[in-house]
N, C-alpha and C positions, 0 to 999 in steps of 0.2 A: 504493500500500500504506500508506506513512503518513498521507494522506490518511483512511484508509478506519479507522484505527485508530485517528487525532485524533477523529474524528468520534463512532466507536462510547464512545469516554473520555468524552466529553460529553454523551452522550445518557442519562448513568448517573444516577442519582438521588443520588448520593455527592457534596458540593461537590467540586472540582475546579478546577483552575487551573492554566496554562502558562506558565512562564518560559522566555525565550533566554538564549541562553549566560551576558549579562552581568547575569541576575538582572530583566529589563523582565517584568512580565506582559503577556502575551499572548493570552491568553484568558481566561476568566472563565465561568464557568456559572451556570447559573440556582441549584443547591443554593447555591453557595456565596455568593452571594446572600442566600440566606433567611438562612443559616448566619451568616456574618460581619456582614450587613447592609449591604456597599458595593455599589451598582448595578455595573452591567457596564461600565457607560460613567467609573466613577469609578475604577473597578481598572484597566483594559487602560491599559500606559503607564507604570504607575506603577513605583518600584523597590519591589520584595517587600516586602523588611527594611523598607523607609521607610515601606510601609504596614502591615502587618500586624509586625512589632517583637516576632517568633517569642520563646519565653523556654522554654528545658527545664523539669526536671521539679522543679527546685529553683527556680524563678525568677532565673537567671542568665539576660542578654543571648545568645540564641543566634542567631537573623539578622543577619546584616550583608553586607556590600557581599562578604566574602570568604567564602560560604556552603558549608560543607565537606558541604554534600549536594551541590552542583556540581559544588564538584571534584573528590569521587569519581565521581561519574556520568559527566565528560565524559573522566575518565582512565580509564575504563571498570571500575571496580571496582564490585562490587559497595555497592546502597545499601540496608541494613533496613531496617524498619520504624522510628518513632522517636517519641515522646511530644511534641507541641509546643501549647503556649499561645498565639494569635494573639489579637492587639487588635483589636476589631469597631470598628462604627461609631461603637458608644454607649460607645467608651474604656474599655470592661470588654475579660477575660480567659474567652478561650473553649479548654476542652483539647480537643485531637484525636488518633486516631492516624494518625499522616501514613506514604502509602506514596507511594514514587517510582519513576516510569517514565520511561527516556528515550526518544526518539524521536530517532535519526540521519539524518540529511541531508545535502547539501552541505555540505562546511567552512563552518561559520559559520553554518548554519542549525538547528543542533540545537536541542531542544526539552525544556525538562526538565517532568513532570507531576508537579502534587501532588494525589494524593487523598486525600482528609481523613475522616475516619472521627469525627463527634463524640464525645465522654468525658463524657456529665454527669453531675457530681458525683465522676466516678472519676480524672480527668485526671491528678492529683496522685500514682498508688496508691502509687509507693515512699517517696516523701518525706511521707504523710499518716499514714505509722504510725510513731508515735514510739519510739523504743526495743528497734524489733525488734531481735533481738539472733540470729535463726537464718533463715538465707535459704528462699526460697520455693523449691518444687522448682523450676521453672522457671530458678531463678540459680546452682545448682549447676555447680561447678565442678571439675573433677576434679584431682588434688594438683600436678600438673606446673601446670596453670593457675593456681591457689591460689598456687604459689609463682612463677609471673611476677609474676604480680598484687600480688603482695607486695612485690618487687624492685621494680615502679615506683614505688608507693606512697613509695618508698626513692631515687625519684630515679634510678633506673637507668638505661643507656642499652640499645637492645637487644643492642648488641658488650658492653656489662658483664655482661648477665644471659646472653648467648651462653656466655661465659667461666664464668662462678660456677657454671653449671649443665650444661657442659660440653658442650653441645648448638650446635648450625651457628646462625647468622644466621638463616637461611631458618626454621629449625622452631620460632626463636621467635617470629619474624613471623608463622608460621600460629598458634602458641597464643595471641597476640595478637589475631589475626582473630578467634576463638573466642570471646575473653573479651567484646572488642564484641559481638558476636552473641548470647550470652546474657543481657550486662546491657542490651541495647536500647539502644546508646550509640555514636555516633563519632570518642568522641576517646582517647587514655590519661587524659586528664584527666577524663573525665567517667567512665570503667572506674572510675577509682582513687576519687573521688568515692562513686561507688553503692555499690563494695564496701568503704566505709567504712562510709557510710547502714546496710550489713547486715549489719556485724560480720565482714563476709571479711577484712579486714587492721587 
Protein backbone atom coordinates (compact mmCIF):
# COMPACT_ATOMS: atom_id res chain seq x y z
CA UNK A 1 0.00 0.00 0.00
CA UNK A 2 2.72 2.44 0.73
CA UNK A 3 4.58 1.40 -1.96
CA UNK A 4 1.65 1.99 -4.25
CA UNK A 5 1.06 5.43 -2.93
CA UNK A 6 5.12 6.57 -2.85
CA UNK A 7 4.84 5.62 -6.40
CA UNK A 8 1.48 7.23 -7.46
CA UNK A 9 3.23 10.95 -5.35
CA UNK A 10 5.92 10.64 -7.94
CA UNK A 11 4.48 10.04 -10.88
CA UNK A 12 2.72 13.60 -10.30
CA UNK A 13 3.96 16.46 -12.31
CA UNK A 14 4.19 18.77 -8.90
CA UNK A 15 8.10 18.65 -7.74
CA UNK A 16 8.06 16.55 -4.90
CA UNK A 17 10.41 15.04 -2.52
CA UNK A 18 10.97 12.43 0.52
CA UNK A 19 12.46 12.88 3.75
CA UNK A 20 13.08 10.06 6.62
CA UNK A 21 12.43 10.79 9.88
CA UNK A 22 15.90 12.42 10.47
CA UNK A 23 15.31 15.02 7.65
CA UNK A 24 17.90 12.65 4.63
CA UNK A 25 16.14 13.13 1.31
CA UNK A 26 15.19 10.22 -0.04
CA UNK A 27 13.75 10.64 -3.18
CA UNK A 28 13.73 13.34 -5.54
CA UNK A 29 11.52 13.63 -8.71
CA UNK A 30 11.85 14.65 -12.00
CA UNK A 31 9.56 18.23 -11.36
CA UNK A 32 11.49 19.03 -8.69
CA UNK A 33 14.33 18.94 -10.61
CA UNK A 34 13.38 21.26 -13.25
CA UNK A 35 11.82 23.31 -10.37
CA UNK A 36 14.91 23.61 -7.84
CA UNK A 37 17.42 22.72 -10.60
CA UNK A 38 19.57 19.87 -8.34
CA UNK A 39 19.74 16.58 -10.37
CA UNK A 40 18.35 13.51 -8.50
CA UNK A 41 21.53 12.17 -7.92
CA UNK A 42 22.67 15.42 -6.06
CA UNK A 43 19.52 15.80 -3.63
CA UNK A 44 18.82 11.99 -2.42
CA UNK A 45 21.26 11.87 0.80
CA UNK A 46 21.50 15.05 1.30
CA UNK A 47 20.00 16.93 4.62
CA UNK A 48 16.93 19.03 3.58
CA UNK A 49 17.79 22.39 5.56
CA UNK A 50 21.47 21.93 4.27
CA UNK A 51 20.28 21.94 0.91
CA UNK A 52 17.55 23.72 0.03
CA UNK A 53 17.91 26.54 3.41
CA UNK A 54 13.80 26.79 3.42
CA UNK A 55 13.17 30.74 4.79
CA UNK A 56 9.17 31.68 5.50
CA UNK A 57 7.21 34.24 4.28
CA UNK A 58 9.40 37.03 5.82
CA UNK A 59 12.63 35.68 5.00
CA UNK A 60 13.41 34.21 8.48
CA UNK A 61 15.67 30.89 8.61
CA UNK A 62 12.87 28.32 8.63
CA UNK A 63 14.75 24.71 7.80
CA UNK A 64 16.84 23.37 10.16
CA UNK A 65 18.15 20.04 11.45
CA UNK A 66 14.85 20.43 14.18
CA UNK A 67 12.18 20.97 11.29
CA UNK A 68 8.71 21.58 13.16
CA UNK A 69 7.00 20.05 9.91
CA UNK A 70 8.54 16.75 11.24
CA UNK A 71 7.71 17.00 14.26
CA UNK A 72 4.35 17.49 13.91
CA UNK A 73 3.92 14.96 11.31
CA UNK A 74 5.79 12.18 13.16
CA UNK A 75 3.69 13.20 16.51
CA UNK A 76 0.92 12.64 14.25
CA UNK A 77 -0.69 16.05 14.27
CA UNK A 78 -1.92 17.58 11.80
CA UNK A 79 0.40 19.54 9.18
CA UNK A 80 -1.09 22.71 6.80
CA UNK A 81 -0.25 23.89 4.12
CA UNK A 82 2.67 26.47 4.45
CA UNK A 83 4.59 29.25 2.21
CA UNK A 84 8.26 28.27 1.82
CA UNK A 85 11.23 29.90 -0.09
CA UNK A 86 13.86 27.02 -1.19
CA UNK A 87 17.52 27.99 -2.42
CA UNK A 88 17.97 26.26 -6.08
CA UNK A 89 20.95 25.48 -7.69
CA UNK A 90 21.75 28.97 -9.16
CA UNK A 91 21.79 30.28 -5.10
CA UNK A 92 18.53 32.20 -5.94
CA UNK A 93 15.16 32.16 -3.85
CA UNK A 94 12.25 30.19 -5.35
CA UNK A 95 8.55 30.49 -3.27
CA UNK A 96 6.25 27.42 -3.01
CA UNK A 97 3.31 26.24 -1.41
CA UNK A 98 4.42 23.20 0.26
CA UNK A 99 1.96 20.42 1.28
CA UNK A 100 2.88 17.59 3.47
CA UNK A 101 2.14 13.94 3.48
CA UNK A 102 3.27 11.38 5.80
CA UNK A 103 3.72 7.92 4.96
CA UNK A 104 3.87 5.38 8.12
CA UNK A 105 5.87 2.23 8.26
CA UNK A 106 7.83 0.37 10.54
CA UNK A 107 9.27 2.33 13.55
CA UNK A 108 11.92 4.19 11.98
CA UNK A 109 11.00 3.96 8.40
CA UNK A 110 8.53 6.65 8.01
CA UNK A 111 8.40 8.97 5.34
CA UNK A 112 7.78 12.58 5.27
CA UNK A 113 6.52 14.01 1.50
CA UNK A 114 6.85 17.54 0.23
CA UNK A 115 4.86 18.70 -2.58
CA UNK A 116 5.63 21.87 -3.80
CA UNK A 117 3.37 23.92 -5.58
CA UNK A 118 5.58 26.86 -7.35
CA UNK A 119 4.51 30.85 -6.31
CA UNK A 120 5.90 33.03 -9.09
CA UNK A 121 6.19 36.20 -8.39
CA UNK A 122 3.39 35.63 -5.42
CA UNK A 123 5.50 33.75 -2.96
CA UNK A 124 5.85 36.68 -0.64
CA UNK A 125 1.76 37.73 -0.78
CA UNK A 126 1.41 38.79 3.10
CA UNK A 127 4.65 40.29 3.73
CA UNK A 128 4.75 42.00 -0.08
CA UNK A 129 1.87 44.51 0.93
CA UNK A 130 3.15 47.03 2.86
CA UNK A 131 0.98 48.79 5.26
CA UNK A 132 -2.15 46.75 5.14
CA UNK A 133 -3.69 47.72 7.89
CA UNK A 134 -7.21 45.38 7.44
CA UNK A 135 -6.89 41.47 7.19
CA UNK A 136 -7.94 39.53 4.05
CA UNK A 137 -11.13 37.44 4.41
CA UNK A 138 -9.36 34.60 4.55
CA UNK A 139 -7.24 35.60 8.09
CA UNK A 140 -10.35 36.42 9.80
CA UNK A 141 -10.52 35.64 13.11
CA UNK A 142 -13.30 35.49 15.38
CA UNK A 143 -13.15 37.64 18.90
CA UNK A 144 -12.37 34.65 21.28
CA UNK A 145 -9.37 34.03 18.62
CA UNK A 146 -8.54 37.93 18.37
CA UNK A 147 -8.01 37.87 21.87
CA UNK A 148 -5.78 34.64 22.37
CA UNK A 149 -3.91 36.02 19.78
CA UNK A 150 -3.44 39.07 21.42
CA UNK A 151 -2.60 37.50 24.94
CA UNK A 152 0.40 35.87 23.03
CA UNK A 153 1.41 38.64 21.38
CA UNK A 154 1.62 39.63 25.20
CA UNK A 155 3.90 36.89 26.00
CA UNK A 156 1.32 34.73 27.52
CA UNK A 157 1.53 31.21 28.51
CA UNK A 158 -1.58 29.13 27.51
CA UNK A 159 -2.40 28.40 31.62
CA UNK A 160 -2.18 32.40 31.71
CA UNK A 161 -4.53 33.07 28.86
CA UNK A 162 -6.59 29.63 30.32
CA UNK A 163 -6.86 31.81 33.41
CA UNK A 164 -7.45 35.62 32.14
CA UNK A 165 -10.03 34.22 29.96
CA UNK A 166 -11.43 32.00 32.16
CA UNK A 167 -11.69 29.15 29.78
CA UNK A 168 -9.91 25.11 30.25
CA UNK A 169 -6.35 24.46 28.97
CA UNK A 170 -7.70 22.35 26.20
CA UNK A 171 -10.00 25.05 24.53
CA UNK A 172 -7.22 27.38 24.36
CA UNK A 173 -5.17 24.95 22.71
CA UNK A 174 -7.88 24.39 20.08
CA UNK A 175 -8.39 28.26 19.49
CA UNK A 176 -4.71 28.15 19.02
CA UNK A 177 -4.94 25.38 16.47
CA UNK A 178 -7.34 27.67 14.66
CA UNK A 179 -5.28 30.78 14.72
CA UNK A 180 -2.31 28.58 12.91
CA UNK A 181 -4.66 27.37 10.46
CA UNK A 182 -5.82 30.42 9.27
CA UNK A 183 -2.64 32.44 9.23
CA UNK A 184 -0.99 29.57 7.39
CA UNK A 185 1.79 29.36 10.04
CA UNK A 186 3.31 26.66 12.63
CA UNK A 187 4.41 28.23 15.39
CA UNK A 188 2.86 31.15 18.14
CA UNK A 189 5.76 32.99 16.87
CA UNK A 190 5.08 33.16 13.59
CA UNK A 191 0.74 33.48 14.54
CA UNK A 192 1.94 36.46 16.40
CA UNK A 193 4.28 37.78 13.75
CA UNK A 194 1.59 37.79 10.77
CA UNK A 195 -1.07 39.03 12.89
CA UNK A 196 1.03 41.97 13.51
CA UNK A 197 2.11 42.18 9.46
CA UNK A 198 -2.03 42.66 9.52
CA UNK A 199 -2.85 44.90 12.09
CA UNK A 200 -4.67 41.99 14.23
CA UNK A 201 -2.60 42.80 17.42
Amino acid sequence: MVSVIHHTIFDTGEPAFAVTGSGVISEWNTAASKALGYKDSEAVGQNCWELLQGKDIFGNQYCGERCPLREMAFRRKSVNRCRISFTTADRTQKGFTVSTLVLFGRPGREKLIHMCKPEPGVSREISAVPGLQKPRTRFVLTPRESQVLNLLSEGRTTRDIATLMSISVPTVRNHIEHILHKLHVHSRLEAVAVGRRLGMV
